[in-house]
N, C-alpha and C positions, 0 to 999 in steps of 0.2 A: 401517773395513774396508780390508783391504790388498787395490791392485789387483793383478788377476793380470796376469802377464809376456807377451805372445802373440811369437811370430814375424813375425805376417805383418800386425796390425792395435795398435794402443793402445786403451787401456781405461779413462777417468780418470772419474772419479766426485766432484763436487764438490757437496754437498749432496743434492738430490734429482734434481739432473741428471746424468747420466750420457753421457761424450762417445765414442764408436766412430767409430774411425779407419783405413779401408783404407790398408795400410801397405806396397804393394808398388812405388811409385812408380817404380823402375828396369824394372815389368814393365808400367808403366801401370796399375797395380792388379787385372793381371787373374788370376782367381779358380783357384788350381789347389789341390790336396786340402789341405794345412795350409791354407790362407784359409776353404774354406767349413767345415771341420771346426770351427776357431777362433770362425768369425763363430758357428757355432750355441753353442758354450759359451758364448760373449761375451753373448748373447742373453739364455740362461738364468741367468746370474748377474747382469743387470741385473733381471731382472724380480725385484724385492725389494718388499717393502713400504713401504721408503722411497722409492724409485725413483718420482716422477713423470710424469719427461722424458726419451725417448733421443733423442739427436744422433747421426746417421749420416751422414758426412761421408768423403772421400779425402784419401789427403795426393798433393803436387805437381801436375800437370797436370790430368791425369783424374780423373772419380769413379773410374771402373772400364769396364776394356773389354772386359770378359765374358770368359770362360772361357779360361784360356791353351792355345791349340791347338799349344804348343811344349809344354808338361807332356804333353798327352792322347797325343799321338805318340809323346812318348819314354815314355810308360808299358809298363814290362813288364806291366802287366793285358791293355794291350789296349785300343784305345779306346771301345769302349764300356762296358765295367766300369769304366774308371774317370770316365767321364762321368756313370755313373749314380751312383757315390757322390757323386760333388761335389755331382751335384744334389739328393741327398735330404740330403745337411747344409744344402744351400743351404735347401731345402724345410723345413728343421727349424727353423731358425731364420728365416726368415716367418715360418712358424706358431705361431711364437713371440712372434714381435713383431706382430703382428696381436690374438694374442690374451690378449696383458699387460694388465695394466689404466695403462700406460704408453703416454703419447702419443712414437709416432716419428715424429721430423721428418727428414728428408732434405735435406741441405743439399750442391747439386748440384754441384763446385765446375768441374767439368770435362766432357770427352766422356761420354756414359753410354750404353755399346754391347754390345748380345746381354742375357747376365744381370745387366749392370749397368744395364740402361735397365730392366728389370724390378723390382727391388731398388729405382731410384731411385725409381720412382711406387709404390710400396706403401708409401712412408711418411704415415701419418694429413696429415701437410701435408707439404707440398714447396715446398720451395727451390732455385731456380736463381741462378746466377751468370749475367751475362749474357754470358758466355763459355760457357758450357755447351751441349750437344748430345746429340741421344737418335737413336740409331738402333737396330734389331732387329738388322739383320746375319747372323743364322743361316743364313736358306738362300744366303746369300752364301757359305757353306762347308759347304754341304751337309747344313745341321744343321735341326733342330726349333726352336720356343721353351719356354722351361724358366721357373724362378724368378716363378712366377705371372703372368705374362704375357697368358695367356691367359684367367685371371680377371678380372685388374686393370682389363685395356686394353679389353675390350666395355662393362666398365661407366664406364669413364673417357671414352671417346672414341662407342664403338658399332660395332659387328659390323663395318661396311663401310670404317671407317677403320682400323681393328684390323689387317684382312686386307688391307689398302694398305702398311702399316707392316712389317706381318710379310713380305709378298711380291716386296715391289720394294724393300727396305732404304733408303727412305727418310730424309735424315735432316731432323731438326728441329733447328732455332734453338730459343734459349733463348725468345724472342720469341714462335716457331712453339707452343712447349708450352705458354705460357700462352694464347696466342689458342685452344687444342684443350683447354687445362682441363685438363691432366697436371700442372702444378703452380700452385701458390695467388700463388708472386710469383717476381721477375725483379730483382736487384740486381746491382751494379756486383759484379764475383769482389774487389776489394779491402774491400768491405764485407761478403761473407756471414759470415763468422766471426761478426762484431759480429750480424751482424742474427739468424743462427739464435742464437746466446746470448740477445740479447734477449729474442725470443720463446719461446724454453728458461724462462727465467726468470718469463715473464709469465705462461706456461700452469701450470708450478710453482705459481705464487701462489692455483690455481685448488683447487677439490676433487677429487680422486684419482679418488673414484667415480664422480661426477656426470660427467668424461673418461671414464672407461670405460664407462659407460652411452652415452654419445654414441658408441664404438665397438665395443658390442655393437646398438646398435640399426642403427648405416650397416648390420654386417656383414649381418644381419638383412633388410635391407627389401627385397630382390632375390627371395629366395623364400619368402615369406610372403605373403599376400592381406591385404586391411586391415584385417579383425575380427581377425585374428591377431597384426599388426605393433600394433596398438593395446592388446590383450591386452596385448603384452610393455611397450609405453611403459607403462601403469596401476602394472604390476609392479615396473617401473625404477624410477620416479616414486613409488613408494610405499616401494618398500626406501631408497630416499636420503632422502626426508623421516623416516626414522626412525632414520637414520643418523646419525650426532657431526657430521659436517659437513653435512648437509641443518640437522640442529639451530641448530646453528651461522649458516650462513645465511640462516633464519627471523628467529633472536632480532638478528640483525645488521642484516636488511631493517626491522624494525620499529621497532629503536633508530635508526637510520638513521647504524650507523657500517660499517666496514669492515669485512667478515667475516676471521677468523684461522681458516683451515682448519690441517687437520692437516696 
């Protein structure tokens, strides 16, 4: 498959990994209508059947420092039509990548500020460089939060720390977000490349489905009561043991060799 071309982001695809790269480094990465346009098509042509793994990663400094408030200004729309487009391509491709059967890793390399510290924690795991940094920023210009944020973060952190974050633009250490559970690890910024690859690679080696059952059940477990959320595990649990690689995994556990998913 040939990748496609972007302006404002790379798109390299190397087996069942697929690597997305905010490309705006001279702006600090931050997100004006080519970017979130981009990122949502980017989204939808990883989500393939081959497709695993996405890496979501920045180039230079920053992951991303949210929303460029020098595009929204100079818009002849107007700034809030055109705040509201960015945000629903932004919103599009979330909900996209949420709901792939694609595990997305986040691999944090820099600042991650407004709709990039939102974007950064909605990845299935998250990675930080220990150089990295989260802060909301919004009402620091007068704005709201956007790019799920206000999903992510009460169930990430909880209501009270949410509205600490969102209020008073707090920022966090790379340090700071792992002691708060916004991301899974904390590496040297000279090592994240190597370390998201790895684990790109490792989760790869895994079963496609049996990933995406693990993030249809997370999505799941917030509003459902527990005859319900169990209902759906039985269901999960059942379509994958009769699936090629549930099979697979069986006759692998039993021989006691290495299972070769698809």
């Amino acid at each position: 498959m040939t990748s496609p071309s972007y302006e404002t982001l790379t798109f390299e695809q190397a087996g069942p990994v697929t690597t997305l790269t905010l490309n705006r480094p001279e702006a600090a990465n931050g997100m004006n209508d080519a970017m979130t346009r981009e990122l949502a098509d980017a989204a939808l042509r990883a989500d393939t059947a081959e497709t695993k793994v996405v890496v979501l990663t920045g180039a230079g400094r920053f992951f991303c420092a949210g929303g460029d408030l020098k595009a929204m200004a100079a818009s002849p729309l107007g700034p809030g039509p055109f705040v509201k487009g960015i945000a629903d391509d932004l919103h599009r491709a979330i909900s996209t990548f949420a709901r792939m059967d694609a595990v997305l890793i986040t691999a944090v390399n820099g600042m991650a500020a407004g709709a990039g510290f939102s974007l950064a924690v909605s990845g299935d795991l998250v990675l930080a460089a220990d150089t990295a940094a989260f802060t909301m920023a919004y009402t620091k210009a007068g704005l709201s939060p956007d790019g799920s944020a206000s999903y992510y973060l009460p169930r990430l952190v909880g209501v009270r720390r949410t509205t600490e974050l969102m209020l008073t633009n707090r920022t966090l250490s790379a340090a700071d977000a792992l002691q708060w559970g916004l991301v899974n690890e904390v590496v040297s910024s000279d090592d994240l490349s190597r370390r998201a690859s790895e684990l790109a690679e490792r989760i790869a080696l895994g079963a496609k489905q049996s990933n995406a059952a693990v993030k249809k059940l997370m999505q799941a477990s917030f509003g459902n009561d527990i005859e319900t959320q169990m209902a759906l595990e039985a269901t999960l649990i059942a379509d994958n043991a009769d699936g090629p690689d549930g099979r697979e995994g069986i006759d692998a556990f039993l021989n006691k060799r290495a299972p070769k998913f698809a």
